[in-house]
N, C-alpha and C positions, 0 to 999 in steps of 0.2 A: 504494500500500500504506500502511495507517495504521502514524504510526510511536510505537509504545508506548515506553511510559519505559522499563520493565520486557521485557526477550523471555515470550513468551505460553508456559504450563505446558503439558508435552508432554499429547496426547488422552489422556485416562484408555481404555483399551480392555478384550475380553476376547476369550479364545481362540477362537475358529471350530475343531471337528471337520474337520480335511483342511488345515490349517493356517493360515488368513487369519485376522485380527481384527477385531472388531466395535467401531466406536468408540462408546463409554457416554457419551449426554447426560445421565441422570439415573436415579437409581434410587430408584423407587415401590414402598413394601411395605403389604404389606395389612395390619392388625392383626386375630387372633383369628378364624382364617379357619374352623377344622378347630374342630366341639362339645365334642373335648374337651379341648380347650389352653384354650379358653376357660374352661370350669368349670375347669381348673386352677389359671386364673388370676381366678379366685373372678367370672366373669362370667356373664349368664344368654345364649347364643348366639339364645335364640328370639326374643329382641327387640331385637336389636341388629341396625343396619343396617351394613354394611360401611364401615371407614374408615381412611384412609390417613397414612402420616409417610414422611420421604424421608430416605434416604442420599446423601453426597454423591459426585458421581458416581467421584471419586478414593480410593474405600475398594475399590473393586474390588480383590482379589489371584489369580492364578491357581491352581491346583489343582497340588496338592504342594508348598505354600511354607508356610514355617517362616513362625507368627506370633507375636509377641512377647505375653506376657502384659499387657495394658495397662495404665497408672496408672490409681489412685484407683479402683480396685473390689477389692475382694475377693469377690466371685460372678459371675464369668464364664462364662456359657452359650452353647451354640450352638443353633442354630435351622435343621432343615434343611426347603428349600422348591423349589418349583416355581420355575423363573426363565421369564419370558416376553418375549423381545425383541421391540419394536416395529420394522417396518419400513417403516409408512407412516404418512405423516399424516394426523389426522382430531382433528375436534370434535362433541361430540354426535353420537357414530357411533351406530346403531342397532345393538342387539344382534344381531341377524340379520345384520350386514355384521360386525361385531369382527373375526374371522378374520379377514377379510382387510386385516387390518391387522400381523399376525404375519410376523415374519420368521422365528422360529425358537424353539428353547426348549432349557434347562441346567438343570444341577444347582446349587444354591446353599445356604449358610448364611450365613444373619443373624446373628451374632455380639453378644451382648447384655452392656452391664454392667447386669446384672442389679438390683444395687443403686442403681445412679444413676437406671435407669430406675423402677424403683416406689416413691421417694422425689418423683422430679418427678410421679408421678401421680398423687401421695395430695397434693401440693400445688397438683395442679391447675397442675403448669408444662409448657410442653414437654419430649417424649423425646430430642432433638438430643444429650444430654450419656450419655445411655444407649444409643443407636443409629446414632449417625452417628459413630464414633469412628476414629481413620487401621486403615484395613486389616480393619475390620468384615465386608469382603462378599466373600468369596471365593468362586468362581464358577470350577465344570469345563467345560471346551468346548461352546459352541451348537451346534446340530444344528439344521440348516435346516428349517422346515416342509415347503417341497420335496419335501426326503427320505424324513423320514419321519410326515407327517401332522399332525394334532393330537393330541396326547393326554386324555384324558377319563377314563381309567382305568391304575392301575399300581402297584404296591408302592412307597411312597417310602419310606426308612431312614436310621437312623442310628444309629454304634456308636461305643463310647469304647473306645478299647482292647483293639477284640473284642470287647465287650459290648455287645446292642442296648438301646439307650435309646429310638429309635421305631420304630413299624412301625406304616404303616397304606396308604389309598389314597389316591393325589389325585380319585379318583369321590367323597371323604367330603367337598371343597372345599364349607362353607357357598355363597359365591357362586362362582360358572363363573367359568373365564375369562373367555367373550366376555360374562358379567355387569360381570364386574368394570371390565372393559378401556369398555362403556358407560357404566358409571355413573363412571370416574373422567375418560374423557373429555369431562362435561358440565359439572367445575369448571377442567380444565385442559385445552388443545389437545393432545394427544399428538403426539409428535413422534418420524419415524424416529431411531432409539439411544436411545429410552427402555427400560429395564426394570422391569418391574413383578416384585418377589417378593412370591408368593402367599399366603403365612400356613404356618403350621409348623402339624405334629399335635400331639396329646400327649407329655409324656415329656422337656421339656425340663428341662437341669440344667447343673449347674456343671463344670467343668473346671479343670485346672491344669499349670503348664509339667510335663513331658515326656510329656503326652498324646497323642494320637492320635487323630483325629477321620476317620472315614470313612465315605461315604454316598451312596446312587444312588436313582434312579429307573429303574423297569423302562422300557426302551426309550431309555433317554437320557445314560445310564453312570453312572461313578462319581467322586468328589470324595475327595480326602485331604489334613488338614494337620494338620503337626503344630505344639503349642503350645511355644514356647518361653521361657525364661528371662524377668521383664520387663523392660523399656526403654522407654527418651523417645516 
């Protein structure tokens, strides 16, 4: 056994539906997936190829946890998305094999500081200080492919406090899944406990502590946290 200076950081993981956990190697999100998030965020969808930025993989939090309002933003948004677990390995997988590379799929929000992210991109720097921040990705129970299929069509949502902020379908996904899952396996090997979050609809905005964040997808449940007070 190698012997580390330091004892090694517990798995970052997420909840499995029927109670086991999925342990998260990385998490892959898609930028400006859904035509009109894009135009909302002043971009043209028709000529933009699909492209990617990562969380790290210890921003996962489970579904119904309190999260801290984080330092250094004042516009804090949520983003809710498609999550798609990897359960096998491949490189350069062909679109027609993707699927079966799934092990399953969740309910998730990308959590944004909103301001740190479109200050680094009018600078032309990386998103890392806007999107990978502690506790970013909070993520309701996988649901095994197994089970219940793939999905390709379904209500996705999200509400602030009983108010919906989006509603549309994951069938509006600019790139498919098994698009997405070939083309990002062609710069990176995928690896079983990769997650890929798919791009948010329309309709994102800000939040603030004592809010309330809740949001599903049809056939794959639902997600709730609430925002609390800020901290370190």
């Amino acid at each position: 056994m190698p012997d580390f200076v330091l004892a090694p950081p517990p798995v970052p993981s997420v909840a499995v539906a029927g109670g086991k956990r999925f342990a998260v190697r990385r998490i892959f999100c898609v930028g400006r997936n859904y035509a009109a998030h894009a135009r909302e965020m002043g971009k043209d969808p028709a000529r933009e190829p699909p492209f990617f930025f990562l969380k790290p993989a210890d921003t996962v939090v489970d579904d119904g946890a309190a999260i801290a309002y984080p330092p250094e933003t004042r516009n804090f948004h949520y983003e809710i998305e498609l999550v798609v677990a990897i359960g096998r390995d491949g490189a350069d997988i062909p679109e027609a094999e993707a699927l079966a590379h799934v092990w399953g799929y969740g309910v998730g929000i990308d959590l944004t500081r909103r301001d740190l992210q479109l200050a680094a991109r009018d600078a032309g720097r990386p998103w890392d200080w806007g999107k990978g921040f502690d506790r970013s990705a909070p993520i309701a129970p996988l649901r095994a492919a197994s089970a219940i299929g793939h999905p390709a069509r379904g209500r996705i949502w999200l509400k602030v406090n009983g108010q919906v902020k989006q509603d549309q379908d994951i069938a509006d996904l600019i790139w498919s899944v098994p698009e997405i899952i070939a083309i990002a396996s062609r710069s990176m090997a995928l690896k079983a406990g990769d997650l890929i979050m798919t791009g948010t609809p329309a309709g994102v905005g800000p939040v603030v502590a004592g809010d309330r964040i809740t949001g599903g997808i049809d056939g794959l449940g639902e997600i709730a946290v609430t925002i609390a007070a800020g901290g370190p």
